[in-house]
C-alpha positions as CSV (number, residue, x, y, z in Angstrom):
1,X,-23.5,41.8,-122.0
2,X,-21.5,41.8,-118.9
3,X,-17.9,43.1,-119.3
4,X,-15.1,39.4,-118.2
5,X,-13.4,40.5,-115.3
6,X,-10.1,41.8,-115.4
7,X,-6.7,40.5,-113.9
8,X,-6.9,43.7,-111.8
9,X,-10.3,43.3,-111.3
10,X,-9.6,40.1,-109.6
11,X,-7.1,41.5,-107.6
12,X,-9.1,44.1,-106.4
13,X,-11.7,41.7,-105.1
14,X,-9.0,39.3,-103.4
15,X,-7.2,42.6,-101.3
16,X,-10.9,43.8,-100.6
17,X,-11.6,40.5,-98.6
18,X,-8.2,40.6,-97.1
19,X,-9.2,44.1,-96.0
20,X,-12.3,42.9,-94.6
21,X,-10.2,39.7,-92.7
22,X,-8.1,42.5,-91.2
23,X,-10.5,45.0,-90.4
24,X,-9.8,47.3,-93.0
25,X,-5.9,47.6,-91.8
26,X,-4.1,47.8,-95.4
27,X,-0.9,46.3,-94.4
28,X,-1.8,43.0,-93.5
29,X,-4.1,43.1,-96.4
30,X,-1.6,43.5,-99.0
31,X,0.8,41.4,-97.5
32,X,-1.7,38.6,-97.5
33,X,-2.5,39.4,-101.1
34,X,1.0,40.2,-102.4
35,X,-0.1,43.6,-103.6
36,X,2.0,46.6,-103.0
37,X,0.7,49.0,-100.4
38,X,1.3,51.9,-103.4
39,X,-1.1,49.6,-105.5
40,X,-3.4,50.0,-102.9
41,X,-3.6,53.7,-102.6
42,X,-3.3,54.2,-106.6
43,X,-6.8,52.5,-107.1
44,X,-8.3,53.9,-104.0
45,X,-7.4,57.4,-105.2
46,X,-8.3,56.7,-108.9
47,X,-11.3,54.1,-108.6
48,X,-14.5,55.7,-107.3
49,X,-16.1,52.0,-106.4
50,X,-12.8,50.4,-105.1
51,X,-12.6,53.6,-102.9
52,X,-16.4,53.3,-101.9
53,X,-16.1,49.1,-100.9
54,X,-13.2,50.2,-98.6
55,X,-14.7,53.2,-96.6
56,X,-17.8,50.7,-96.1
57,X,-15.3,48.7,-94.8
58,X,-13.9,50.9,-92.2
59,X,-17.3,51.8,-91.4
60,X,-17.4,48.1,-90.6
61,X,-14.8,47.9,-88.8
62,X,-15.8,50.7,-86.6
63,X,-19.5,49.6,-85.9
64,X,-17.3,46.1,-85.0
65,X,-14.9,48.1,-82.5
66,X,-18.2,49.9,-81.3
67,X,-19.9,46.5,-80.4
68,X,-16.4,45.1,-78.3
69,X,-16.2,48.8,-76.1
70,X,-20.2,48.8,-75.5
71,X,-19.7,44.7,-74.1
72,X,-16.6,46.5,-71.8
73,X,-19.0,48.8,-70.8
74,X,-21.7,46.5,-69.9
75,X,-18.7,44.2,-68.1
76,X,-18.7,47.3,-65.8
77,X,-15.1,48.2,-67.0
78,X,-13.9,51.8,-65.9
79,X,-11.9,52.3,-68.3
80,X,-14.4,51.8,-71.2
81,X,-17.2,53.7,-69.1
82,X,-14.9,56.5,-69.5
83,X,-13.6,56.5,-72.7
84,X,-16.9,56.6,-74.1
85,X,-18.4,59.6,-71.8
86,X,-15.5,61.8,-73.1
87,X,-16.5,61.0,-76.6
88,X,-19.8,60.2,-77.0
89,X,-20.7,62.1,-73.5
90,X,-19.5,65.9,-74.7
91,X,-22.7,67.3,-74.8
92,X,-23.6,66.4,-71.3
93,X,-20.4,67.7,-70.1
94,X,-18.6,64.7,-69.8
95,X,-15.6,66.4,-71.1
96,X,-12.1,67.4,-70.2
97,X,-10.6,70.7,-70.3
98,X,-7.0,72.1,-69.7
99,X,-7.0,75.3,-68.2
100,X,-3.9,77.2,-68.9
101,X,-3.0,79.4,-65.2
102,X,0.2,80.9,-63.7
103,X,1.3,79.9,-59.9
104,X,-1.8,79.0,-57.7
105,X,-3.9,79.6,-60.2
106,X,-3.2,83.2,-61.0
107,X,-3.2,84.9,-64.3
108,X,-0.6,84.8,-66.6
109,X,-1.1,88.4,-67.2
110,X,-1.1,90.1,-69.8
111,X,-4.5,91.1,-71.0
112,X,-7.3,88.6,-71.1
113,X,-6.5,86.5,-74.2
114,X,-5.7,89.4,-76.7
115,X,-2.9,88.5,-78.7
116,X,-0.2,91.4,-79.6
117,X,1.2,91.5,-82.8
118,X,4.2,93.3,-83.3
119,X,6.9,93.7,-86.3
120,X,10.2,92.2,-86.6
121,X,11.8,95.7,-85.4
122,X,9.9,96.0,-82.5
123,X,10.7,92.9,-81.3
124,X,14.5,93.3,-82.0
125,X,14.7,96.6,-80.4
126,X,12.8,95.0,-77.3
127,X,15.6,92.0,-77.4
128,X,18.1,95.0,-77.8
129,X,16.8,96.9,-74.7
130,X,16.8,93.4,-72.3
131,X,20.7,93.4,-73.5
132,X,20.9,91.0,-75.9
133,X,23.9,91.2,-78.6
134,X,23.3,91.1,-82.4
135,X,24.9,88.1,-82.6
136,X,22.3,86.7,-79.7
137,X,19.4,87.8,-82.0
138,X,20.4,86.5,-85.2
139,X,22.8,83.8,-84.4
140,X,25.8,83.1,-87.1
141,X,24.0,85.4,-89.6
142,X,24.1,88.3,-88.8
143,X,21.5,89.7,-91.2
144,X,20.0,92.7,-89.3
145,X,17.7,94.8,-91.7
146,X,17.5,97.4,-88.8
């Protein structure tokens, strides 16, 4: 015998339409519904099929933003041509990197990449040797364990 619904049951099933109305965006949803966006998030985290219906539904909602960027791209927009190279596109080099270079492209220095790791008294005796004061190293606290 099937178990009656519950009042929260009922709920549930009202904010998951509202979710799919609004794309899956959970504001909208619970305003719509009257149900408290900390309602929401207490039966996603603690109900395993609540949780399941709404990460279809952003699936949804993605396969539905998928469909408007691929009509862009066929309506020869730039913009959309682009955006979807640099994502979908890595692997063929369609990628942006930031490379990181002093003046006119010169090296920053230092040797390539390694990373130096020095204590906290080496690097206040270095501070003391470029002529900073105590006070410049620790500010108001003057809390020197050298």
């Amino acid at each position: 015998m099937a178990r009656r619904p519950t009042k929260s049951d009922t709920r549930k099933k009202a904010l998951l339409a509202a979710l799919e109305k609004s794309l899956g965006v959970v504001s909208p949803a619970c305003q719509a519904t009257g149900i408290n966006r900390s309602t929401f998030y207490e039966w996603y985290d603690l109900d395993a099929e609540f949780k399941k219906a709404v990460d279809e539904m952003g699936e949804l909602a993605l396969d539905f933003t998928e469909t408007k960027l691929l009509k862009r791209i066929k309506d020869e927009s730039d913009t959309a041509i682009i955006f979807y190279l640099k994502t979908k596109g890595k692997r063929r080099g369609y990628i942006e990197r930031q490379e990181v270079t002093g003046a006119d492209g010169k090296d920053l220095g230092g040797s390539s990449g390694t990373v130096t790791i020095r204590t906290r008294e080496e690097l206040i005796a270095e501070a003391r040797e470029w002529g900073f004061t105590e006070q410049e190293i620790f500010g108001d606290n003057s809390s020197s364990t050298t």
